[in-house]
C-alpha positions, 0 to 999 in steps of 0.5 A: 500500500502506498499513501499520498497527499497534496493541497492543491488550488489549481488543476495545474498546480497538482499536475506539476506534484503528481509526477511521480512515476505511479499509475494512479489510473487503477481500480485498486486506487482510492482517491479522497479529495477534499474541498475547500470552498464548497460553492458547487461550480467549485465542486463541479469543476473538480469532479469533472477534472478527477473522473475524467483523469482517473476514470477507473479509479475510486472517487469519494470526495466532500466539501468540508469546513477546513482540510487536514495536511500532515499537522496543518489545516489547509486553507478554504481556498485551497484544497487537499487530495489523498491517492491511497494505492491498495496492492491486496485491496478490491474496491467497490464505490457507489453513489445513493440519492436519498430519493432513491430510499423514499427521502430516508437516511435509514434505508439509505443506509440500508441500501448502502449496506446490501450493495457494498457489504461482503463478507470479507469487508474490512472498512466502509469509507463513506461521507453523506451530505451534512444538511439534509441526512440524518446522520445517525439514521443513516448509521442505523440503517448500515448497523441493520444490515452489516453492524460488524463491519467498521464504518469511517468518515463523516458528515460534509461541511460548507465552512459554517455556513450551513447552507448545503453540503455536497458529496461526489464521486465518479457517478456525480454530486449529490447534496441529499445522500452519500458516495460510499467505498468499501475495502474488500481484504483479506490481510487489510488491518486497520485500527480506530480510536477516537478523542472526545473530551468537551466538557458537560456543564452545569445542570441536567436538563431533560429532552421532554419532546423530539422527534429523532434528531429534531428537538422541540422541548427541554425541560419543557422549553423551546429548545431555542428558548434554552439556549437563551436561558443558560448562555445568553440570547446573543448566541441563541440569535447566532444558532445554528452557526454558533450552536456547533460550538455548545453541543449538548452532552449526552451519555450513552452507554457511559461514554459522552456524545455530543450532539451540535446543532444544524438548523434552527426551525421557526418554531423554535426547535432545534435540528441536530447532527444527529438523534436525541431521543424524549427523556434523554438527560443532557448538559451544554458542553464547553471546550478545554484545550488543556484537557482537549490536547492532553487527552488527544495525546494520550489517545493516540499513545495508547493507540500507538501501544496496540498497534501491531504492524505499522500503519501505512495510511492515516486518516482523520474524521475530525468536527469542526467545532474542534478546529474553530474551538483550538484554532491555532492550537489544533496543529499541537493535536494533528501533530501527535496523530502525524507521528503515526504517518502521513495524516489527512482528512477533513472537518466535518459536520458530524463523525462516523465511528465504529466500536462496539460492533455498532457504528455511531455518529459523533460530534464534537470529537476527531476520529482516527484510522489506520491501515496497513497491508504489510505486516511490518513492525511500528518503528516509531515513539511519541514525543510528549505533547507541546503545552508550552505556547498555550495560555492560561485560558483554557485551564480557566475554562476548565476551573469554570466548568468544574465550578458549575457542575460541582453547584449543579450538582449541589442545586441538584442534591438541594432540589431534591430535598425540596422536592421530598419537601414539596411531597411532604408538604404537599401531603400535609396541605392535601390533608388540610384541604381535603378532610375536616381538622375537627372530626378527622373526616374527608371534608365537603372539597372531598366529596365534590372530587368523589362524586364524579366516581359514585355514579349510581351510589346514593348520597344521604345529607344528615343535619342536626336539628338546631345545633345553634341552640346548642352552641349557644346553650352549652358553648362551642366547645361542647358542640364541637365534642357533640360533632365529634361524637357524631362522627364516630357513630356515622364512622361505625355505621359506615364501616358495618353496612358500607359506604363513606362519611364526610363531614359538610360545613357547620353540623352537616354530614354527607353518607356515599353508599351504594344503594339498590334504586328503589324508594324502600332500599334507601328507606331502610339505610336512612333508618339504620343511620336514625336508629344508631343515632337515637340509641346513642346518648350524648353524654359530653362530660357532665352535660347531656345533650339532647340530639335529633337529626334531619336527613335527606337522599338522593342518588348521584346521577351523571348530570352532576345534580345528585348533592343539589337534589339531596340539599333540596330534600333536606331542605324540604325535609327540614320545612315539613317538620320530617325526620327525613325526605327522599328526593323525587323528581316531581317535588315542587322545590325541583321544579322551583330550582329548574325555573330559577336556574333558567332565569339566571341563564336568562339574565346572564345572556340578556346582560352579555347580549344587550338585552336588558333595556329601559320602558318608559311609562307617562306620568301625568299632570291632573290639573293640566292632562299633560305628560309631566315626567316618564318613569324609567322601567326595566324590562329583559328581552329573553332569547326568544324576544319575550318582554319579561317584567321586573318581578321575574327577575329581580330577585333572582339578580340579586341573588346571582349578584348581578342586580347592581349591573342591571341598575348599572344599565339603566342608568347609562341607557336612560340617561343618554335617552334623555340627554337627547330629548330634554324631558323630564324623567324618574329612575328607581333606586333600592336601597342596596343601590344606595349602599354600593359604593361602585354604584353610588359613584357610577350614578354621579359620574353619569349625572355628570357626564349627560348634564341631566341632573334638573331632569332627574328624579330618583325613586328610592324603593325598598322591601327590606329595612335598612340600618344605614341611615347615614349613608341614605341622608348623604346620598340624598344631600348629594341628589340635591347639591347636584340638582335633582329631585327626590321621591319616596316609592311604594309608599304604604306598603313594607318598610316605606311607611310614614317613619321615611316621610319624617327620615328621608328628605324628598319632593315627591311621595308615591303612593304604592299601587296596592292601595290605589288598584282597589280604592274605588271599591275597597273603603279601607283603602281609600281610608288610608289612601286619604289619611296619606294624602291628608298627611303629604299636603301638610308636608308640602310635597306633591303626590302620586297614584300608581296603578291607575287602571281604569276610570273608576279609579282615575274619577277618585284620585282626581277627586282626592286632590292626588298631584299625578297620574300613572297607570295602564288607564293613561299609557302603559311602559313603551320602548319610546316616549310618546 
C-alpha cells in the first residue's frame, strides 16, 4: 500500500506534484479529495477534472469546513487530495440519492449496506451530505444490515455556513445522500480510536419532546428558548452557526456524545447532527484545550501501544467545532496523530465511528484510522505533547466548568430535598384541604372530587336539628365534642353496612353508599343511620345533650345534580317538620330550582347580549292632562324576544349578584335617552343601590357626564329595612347639591311607611299601587289612601297614584286632590316616549 497527499488550488498546480512515476489510473486506487470552498461550480469543476483523469479509479470526495495536511489545516481556498494505492485491496464505490430510499437516511443506509457489504469487508469509507441526512439514521440503517463491519468518515461541511453540503464521486454530486467505498481484504488491518473530551456543564436538563434528531422541548422549553436561558440570547440569535460550538452532552452507554446543532426551525426547535431521543438527560458542553490536547495525546499513545504492524495510511474524521474551538492550537493535536504517518482528512459536520460492533455518529470529537497491508513492525515513539505556547485560558475554562457542575450538582442534591419537601408538604396541605381538622373526616372539597366516581351510589345529607341552640346553650366547645361524637357513630355505621362519611360545613354530614334504586332500599339505610343515632346518648362530660337529626337522599346521577337534589330534600325535609325526605323528581322545590336556574341563564345572556333595556311609562299632570315626567322601567328581552317584567327577575339578580349591573344599565341607557330629548324623567333606586359604593359613584359620574341632573328624579324603593341611615341622608344631600329631585316609592306598603316621610328628605311621595288598584271599591283603602294624602299636603310635597287602571279609579284620585297620574288607564311602559 502506498499513501499520498497534496493541497492543491489549481488543476495545474497538482499536475506539476503528481509526477511521480505511479499509475494512479487503477481500480485498486482510492482517491479522497477534499474541498475547500464548497460553492458547487467549485465542486463541479473538480469532479469533472478527477473522473475524467482517473476514470477507473475510486472517487469519494466532500466539501468540508477546513482540510487536514500532515499537522496543518489547509486553507478554504485551497484544497487537499489523498491517492491511497491498495496492492491486496478490491474496491467497490457507489453513489445513493436519498430519493432513491423514499427521502430516508435509514434505508439509505440500508441500501448502502446490501450493495457494498461482503463478507470479507474490512472498512466502509463513506461521507453523506451534512444538511439534509440524518446522520445517525443513516448509521442505523448500515448497523441493520452489516453492524460488524467498521464504518469511517463523516458528515460534509460548507465552512459554517450551513447552507448545503455536497458529496461526489465518479457517478456525480449529490447534496441529499452519500458516495460510499468499501475495502474488500483479506490481510487489510486497520485500527480506530477516537478523542472526545468537551466538557458537560452545569445542570441536567431533560429532552421532554423530539422527534429523532429534531428537538422541540427541554425541560419543557423551546429548545431555542434554552439556549437563551443558560448562555445568553446573543448566541441563541447566532444558532445554528454558533450552536456547533455548545453541543449538548449526552451519555450513552457511559461514554459522552455530543450532539451540535444544524438548523434552527421557526418554531423554535432545534435540528441536530444527529438523534436525541424524549427523556434523554443532557448538559451544554464547553471546550478545554488543556484537557482537549492532553487527552488527544494520550489517545493516540495508547493507540500507538496496540498497534501491531505499522500503519501505512492515516486518516482523520475530525468536527469542526474542534478546529474553530483550538484554532491555532489544533496543529499541537494533528501533530501527535502525524507521528503515526502521513495524516489527512477533513472537518466535518458530524463523525462516523465504529466500536462496539455498532457504528455511531459523533460530534464534537476527531476520529482516527489506520491501515496497513504489510505486516511490518511500528518503528516509531511519541514525543510528549507541546503545552508550552498555550495560555492560561483554557485551564480557566476548565476551573469554570468544574465550578458549575460541582453547584449543579449541589442545586441538584438541594432540589431534591425540596422536592421530598414539596411531597411532604404537599401531603400535609392535601390533608388540610381535603378532610375536616375537627372530626378527622374527608371534608365537603372531598366529596365534590368523589362524586364524579359514585355514579349510581346514593348520597344521604344528615343535619342536626338546631345545633345553634346548642352552641349557644352549652358553648362551642361542647358542640364541637357533640360533632365529634357524631362522627364516630356515622364512622361505625359506615364501616358495618358500607359506604363513606364526610363531614359538610357547620353540623352537616354527607353518607356515599351504594344503594339498590328503589324508594324502600334507601328507606331502610336512612333508618339504620336514625336508629344508631337515637340509641346513642350524648353524654359530653357532665352535660347531656339532647340530639335529633334531619336527613335527606338522593342518588348521584351523571348530570352532576345528585348533592343539589339531596340539599333540596333536606331542605324540604327540614320545612315539613320530617325526620327525613327522599328526593323525587316531581317535588315542587325541583321544579322551583329548574325555573330559577333558567332565569339566571336568562339574565346572564340578556346582560352579555344587550338585552336588558329601559320602558318608559307617562306620568301625568291632573290639573293640566299633560305628560309631566316618564318613569324609567326595566324590562329583559329573553332569547326568544319575550318582554319579561321586573318581578321575574329581580330577585333572582340579586341573588346571582348581578342586580347592581342591571341598575348599572339603566342608568347609562336612560340617561343618554334623555340627554337627547330634554324631558323630564324618574329612575328607581333600592336601597342596596344606595349602599354600593361602585354604584353610588357610577350614578354621579353619569349625572355628570349627560348634564341631566334638573331632569332627574330618583325613586328610592325598598322591601327590606335598612340600618344605614347615614349613608341614605348623604346620598340624598348629594341628589340635591347636584340638582335633582327626590321621591319616596311604594309608599304604604313594607318598610316605606310614614317613619321615611319624617327620615328621608324628598319632593315627591308615591303612593304604592296596592292601595290605589282597589280604592274605588275597597273603603279601607281609600281610608288610608286619604289619611296619606291628608298627611303629604301638610308636608308640602306633591303626590302620586300608581296603578291607575281604569276610570273608576282615575274619577277618585282626581277627586282626592292626588298631584299625578300613572297607570295602564293613561299609557302603559313603551320602548319610546310618546
Amino acid at each position: 500500500m502506498k499513501n499520498f497527499s497534496f493541497k492543491f488550488t489549481t488543476f495545474d498546480e497538482l499536475e506539476a506534484q503528481l509526477k511521480l512515476g505511479e499509475n494512479l489510473n487503477t481500480e485498486s486506487v482510492l482517491i479522497q479529495v477534499f474541498c475547500g470552498e464548497s460553492n458547487k461550480e467549485n465542486v463541479e469543476k473538480i469532479q469533472k477534472y478527477f473522473v475524467d483523469t482517473f476514470p477507473k479509479a475510486h472517487i469519494l470526495g466532500t466539501t468540508t469546513d477546513g482540510m487536514i495536511f500532515d499537522s496543518s489545516v489547509v486553507a478554504s481556498s485551497q484544497n487537499v487530495v489523498t491517492f491511497t494505492l491498495f496492492e491486496h485491496t478490491k474496491l467497490e464505490g457507489k453513489l445513493f440519492h436519498k430519493d432513491e430510499c423514499n427521502y430516508d437516511a435509514f434505508e439509505l443506509g440500508k441500501a448502502v449496506g446490501r450493495t457494498l457489504c461482503k463478507a470479507n469487508t474490512k472498512l466502509l469509507l463513506t461521507f453523506s451530505d451534512g444538511i439534509h441526512t440524518n446522520g445517525e439514521e443513516y448509521l442505523n440503517g448500515l448497523n441493520i444490515i452489516c453492524p460488524d463491519i467498521p464504518v469511517a468518515g463523516g458528515m460534509a461541511a460548507d465552512n459554517g455556513k450551513l447552507s448545503e453540503t455536497f458529496v461526489f464521486n465518479n457517478e456525480g454530486i449529490c447534496s441529499d445522500g452519500s458516495v460510499s467505498v468499501a475495502l474488500h481484504s483479506d490481510i487489510l488491518t486497520l485500527n480506530t480510536n477516537y478523542t472526545f473530551n468537551w466538557l458537560p456543564i452545569g445542570k441536567k436538563m431533560q429532552v421532554t419532546k423530539s422527534v429523532k434528531n429534531r428537538v422541540f422541548e427541554i425541560d419543557g422549553m423551546r429548545a431555542v428558548d434554552i439556549y437563551a436561558k443558560y448562555l445568553g440570547k446573543n448566541i441563541s440569535d447566532k444558532l445554528p452557526q454558533i450552536g456547533i460550538e455548545f453541543p449538548l452532552i449526552l451519555e450513552n452507554e457511559d461514554v459522552n456524545i455530543g450532539r451540535a446543532p444544524i438548523g434552527k426551525m421557526d418554531d423554535g426547535s432545534l435540528i441536530f447532527a444527529g438523534n436525541i431521543s424524549e427523556g434523554t438527560y443532557v448538559r451544554f458542553g464547553i471546550g478545554d484545550i488543556d484537557e482537549i490536547l492532553n487527552t488527544s495525546h494520550y489517545a493516540v499513545s495508547k493507540m500507538a501501544e496496540g498497534l501491531v504492524y505499522k500503519p501505512e495510511a492515516v486518516f482523520i474524521y475530525s468536527c469542526m467545532a474542534r478546529r474553530r474551538f483550538l484554532d491555532i492550537y489544533i496543529k499541537n493535536e494533528l501533530k501527535a496523530v502525524n507521528m503515526l504517518g502521513p495524516v489527512s482528512g477533513f472537518f466535518t459536520y458530524g463523525e462516523f465511528f465504529h466500536s462496539q460492533q455498532k457504528n455511531q455518529l459523533f460530534n464534537e470529537t476527531m476520529t482516527i484510522i489506520t491501515l496497513s497491508e504489510q505486516k511490518v513492525l511500528p518503528d516509531f515513539s511519541l514525543e510528549k505533547a507541546d503545552n508550552d505556547e498555550r495560555t492560561t485560558a483554557s485551564s480557566v475554562n476548565h476551573a469554570i466548568a468544574k465550578l458549575a457542575n460541582v453547584v449543579s450538582d449541589e442545586l441538584a442534591l438541594l432540589n431534591e430535598y425540596l422536592n421530598k419537601r414539596v411531597e411532604e408538604n404537599t401531603k400535609y396541605i392535601y390533608k388540610q384541604a381535603y378532610f375536616d381538622k375537627l372530626t378527622g373526616l374527608p371534608n365537603r372539597l372531598n366529596l365534590i372530587n368523589r362524586l364524579h366516581e359514585s355514579i349510581g351510589k346514593a348520597i344521604i345529607l344528615l343535619n342536626i336539628d338546631d345545633f345553634t341552640a346548642i352552641n349557644d346553650f352549652y358553648g362551642h366547645s361542647i358542640g364541637d365534642k357533640v360533632l365529634q361524637k357524631l362522627a364516630k357513630i356515622l364512622k361505625t355505621e359506615v364501616k358495618l353496612h358500607g359506604g363513606e362519611v364526610f363531614r359538610l360545613p357547620s353540623d352537616e354530614f354527607a353518607i356515599i353508599k351504594d344503594i339498590v334504586h328503589t324508594y324502600d332500599a334507601i328507606e331502610n339505610a336512612i333508618k339504620e343511620i336514625l336508629l344508631a343515632v337515637e340509641k346513642e346518648e350524648f353524654l359530653i362530660g357532665n352535660h347531656y345533650a339532647n340530639i335529633t337529626i334531619t336527613l335527606s337522599a338522593a342518588f348521584i346521577n351523571k348530570e352532576g345534580s345528585g348533592l343539589i337534589n339531596a340539599d333540596m330534600a333536606l331542605k324540604n325535609a327540614k320545612k315539613s317538620a320530617k325526620a327525613y325526605t327522599i328526593f323525587q323528581e316531581d317535588l315542587e322545590l325541583v321544579k322551583e330550582y329548574e325555573k330559577n336556574l333558567n332565569m339566571a341563564n336568562q339574565i346572564k345572556n340578556a346582560i352579555a347580549n344587550n338585552r336588558i333595556v329601559p320602558y318608559y311609562q307617562p306620568i301625568f299632570d291632573v290639573k293640566s292632562g299633560e305628560v309631566a315626567k316618564y318613569e324609567a322601567l326595566v324590562r329583559l328581552i329573553d332569547d326568544k324576544g319575550n318582554v319579561i317584567a321586573p318581578f321575574a327577575f329581580l330577585e333572582i339578580s340579586q341573588k346571582i349578584k348581578l342586580y347592581h349591573k342591571i341598575t348599572e344599565i339603566m342608568i347609562e341607557k336612560t340617561f343618554s335617552y334623555f340627554s337627547k330629548n330634554g324631558l323630564a324623567f324618574s329612575i328607581n333606586l333600592a336601597f342596596s343601590d344606595i349602599l354600593n359604593d361602585k354604584t353610588y359613584q357610577f350614578l354621579f359620574e353619569k349625572i355628570q357626564e349627560y348634564s341631566i341632573a334638573s331632569q332627574l328624579t330618583i325613586e328610592i324603593l325598598e322591601t327590606q329595612e335598612y340600618d344605614q341611615q347615614q349613608k341614605v341622608k348623604e346620598f340624598i344631600q348629594d341628589i340635591y347639591a347636584h340638582g335633582a329631585a327626590i321621591a319616596i316609592d311604594d309608599f304604604g306598603s313594607g318598610y316605606a311607611n310614614f317613619e321615611h316621610l319624617t327620615s328621608i328628605e324628598s319632593d315627591f311621595i308615591k303612593i304604592d299601587g296596592s292601595l290605589i288598584k282597589n280604592i274605588d271599591t275597597n273603603k279601607s283603602a281609600y281610608l288610608i289612601v286619604e289619611t296619606i294624602v291628608d298627611f303629604v299636603k301638610k308636608l308640602d310635597k306633591k303626590l302620586v297614584a300608581e296603578f291607575v287602571h281604569n276610570k273608576a279609579i282615575y274619577d277618585v284620585i282626581k277627586a282626592m286632590g292626588i298631584d299625578y297620574i300613572q297607570g295602564y288607564y293613561l299609557g302603559k311602559p313603551k320602548p319610546e316616549v310618546l
